[in-house]
C-alpha positions in Angstrom: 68.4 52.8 81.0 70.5 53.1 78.1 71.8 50.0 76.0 75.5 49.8 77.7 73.6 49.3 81.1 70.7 46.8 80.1 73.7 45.2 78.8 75.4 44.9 81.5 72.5 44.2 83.6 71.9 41.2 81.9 75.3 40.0 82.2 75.4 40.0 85.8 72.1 38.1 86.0 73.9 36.0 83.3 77.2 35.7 85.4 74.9 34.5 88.3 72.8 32.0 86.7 75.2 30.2 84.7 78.2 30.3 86.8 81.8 29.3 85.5 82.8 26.8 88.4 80.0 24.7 86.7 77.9 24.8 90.8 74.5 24.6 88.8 72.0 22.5 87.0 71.7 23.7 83.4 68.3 22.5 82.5 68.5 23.9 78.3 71.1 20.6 78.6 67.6 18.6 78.6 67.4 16.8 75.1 64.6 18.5 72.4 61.9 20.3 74.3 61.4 18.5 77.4 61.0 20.3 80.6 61.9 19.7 84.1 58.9 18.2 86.3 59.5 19.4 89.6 58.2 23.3 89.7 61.4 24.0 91.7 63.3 23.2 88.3 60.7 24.5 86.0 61.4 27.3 87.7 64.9 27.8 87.1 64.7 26.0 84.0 62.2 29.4 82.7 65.3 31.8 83.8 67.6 30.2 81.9 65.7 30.2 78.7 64.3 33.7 79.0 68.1 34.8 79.7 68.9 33.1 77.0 66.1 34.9 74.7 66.9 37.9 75.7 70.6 37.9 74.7 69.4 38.6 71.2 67.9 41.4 72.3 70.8 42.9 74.3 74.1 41.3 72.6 76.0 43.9 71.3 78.6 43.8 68.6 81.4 43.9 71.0 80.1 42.0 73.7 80.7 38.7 71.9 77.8 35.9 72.6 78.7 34.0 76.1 78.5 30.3 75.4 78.5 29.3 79.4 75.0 28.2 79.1 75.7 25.3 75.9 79.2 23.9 77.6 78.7 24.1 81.6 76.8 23.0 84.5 76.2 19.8 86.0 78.5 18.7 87.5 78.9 16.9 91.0 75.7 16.9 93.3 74.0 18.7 90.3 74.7 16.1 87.8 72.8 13.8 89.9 70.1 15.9 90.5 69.8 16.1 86.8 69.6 13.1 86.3 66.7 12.1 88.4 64.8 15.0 87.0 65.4 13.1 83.4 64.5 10.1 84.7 61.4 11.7 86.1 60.4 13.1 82.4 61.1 9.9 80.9 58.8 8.1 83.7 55.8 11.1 83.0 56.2 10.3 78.7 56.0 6.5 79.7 52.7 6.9 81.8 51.4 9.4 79.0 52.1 6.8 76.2 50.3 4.1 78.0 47.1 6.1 78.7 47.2 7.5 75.2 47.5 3.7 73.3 46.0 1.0 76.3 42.3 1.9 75.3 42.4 -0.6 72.0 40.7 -3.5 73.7 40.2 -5.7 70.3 42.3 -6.2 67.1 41.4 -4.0 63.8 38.1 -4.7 62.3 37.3 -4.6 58.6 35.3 -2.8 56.8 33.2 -5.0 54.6 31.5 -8.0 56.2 32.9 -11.6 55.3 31.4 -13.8 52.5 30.2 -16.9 54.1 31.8 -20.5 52.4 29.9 -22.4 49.9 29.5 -25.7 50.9 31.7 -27.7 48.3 30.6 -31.4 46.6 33.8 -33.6 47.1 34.4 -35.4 43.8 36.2 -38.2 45.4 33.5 -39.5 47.3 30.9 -39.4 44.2 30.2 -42.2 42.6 
C-alpha cells in the first residue's frame, strides 16, 4: 500500500468517524485528559484519538490537516449524551477524592511534646 492510498484510507475512516452533519459524540471535546466511563464511549473515544495520531503519520503536504475533529460533533441527542458521560467523570473524580482524603481521622500532631506550665506565685495575694 503505497502512501496516496494509506492516505486515502485513513480519510475515509476519518470521513466516517467524524462526520460533517455533526451526527456524533466527539469525545477529544472532553476537557484535559479525562476519559469517557462507559466502555461503549471509551471505545469510540480510543478511535478517535488513534485517528487523530495517525494523521501525523499520513498527512501529506497537499492533503491539508482536517480540523472536523476540534470544531464538530455534539450536537442534538449527542450533546446530551455527552453530557451525562461528563457528569459521570466528574461523579468518579468526586468518589476518588473522597477516598483519597476521608482517612485523616484527627487534626495534625506536632512534633515535639508540650512543656507543661509552671505553677505561678500571684503577687497580689502575698502579703
Amino acid at each position: 500500500m503505497n502512501r496516496e492510498e494509506q492516505y486515502k484510507d485513513w480519510e475515509r475512516r476519518y470521513r466516517a468517524t467524524f462526520r460533517s452533519d455533526d451526527q456524533f459524540c466527539n469525545w477529544l471535546k472532553l476537557p484535559w485528559n479525562d476519559k469517557p466511563v462507559t466502555p461503549k464511549y471509551l471505545k469510540e473515544y480510543e478511535i478517535q484519538l488513534a485517528l487523530v495520531a495517525e494523521m501525523k503519520v499520513v498527512k501529506t503536504p497537499w492533503s491539508g490537516e482536517p480540523e472536523d475533529h476540534r470544531y464538530q460533533g455534539n450536537s442534538g441527542k449527542y450533546h446530551e449524551i455527552f453530557l451525562k458521560e461528563q457528569q459521570k467523570i466528574y461523579a468518579r473524580d468526586r468518589a476518588e477524592t473522597r477516598r483519597r482524603y476521608s482517612k485523616v481521622t484527627q487534626g495534625h500532631t506536632p512534633s515535639t511534646p508540650k512543656r507543661k506550665k509552671e505553677k505561678r506565685i500571684r503577687r497580689e495575694f502575698c502579703d
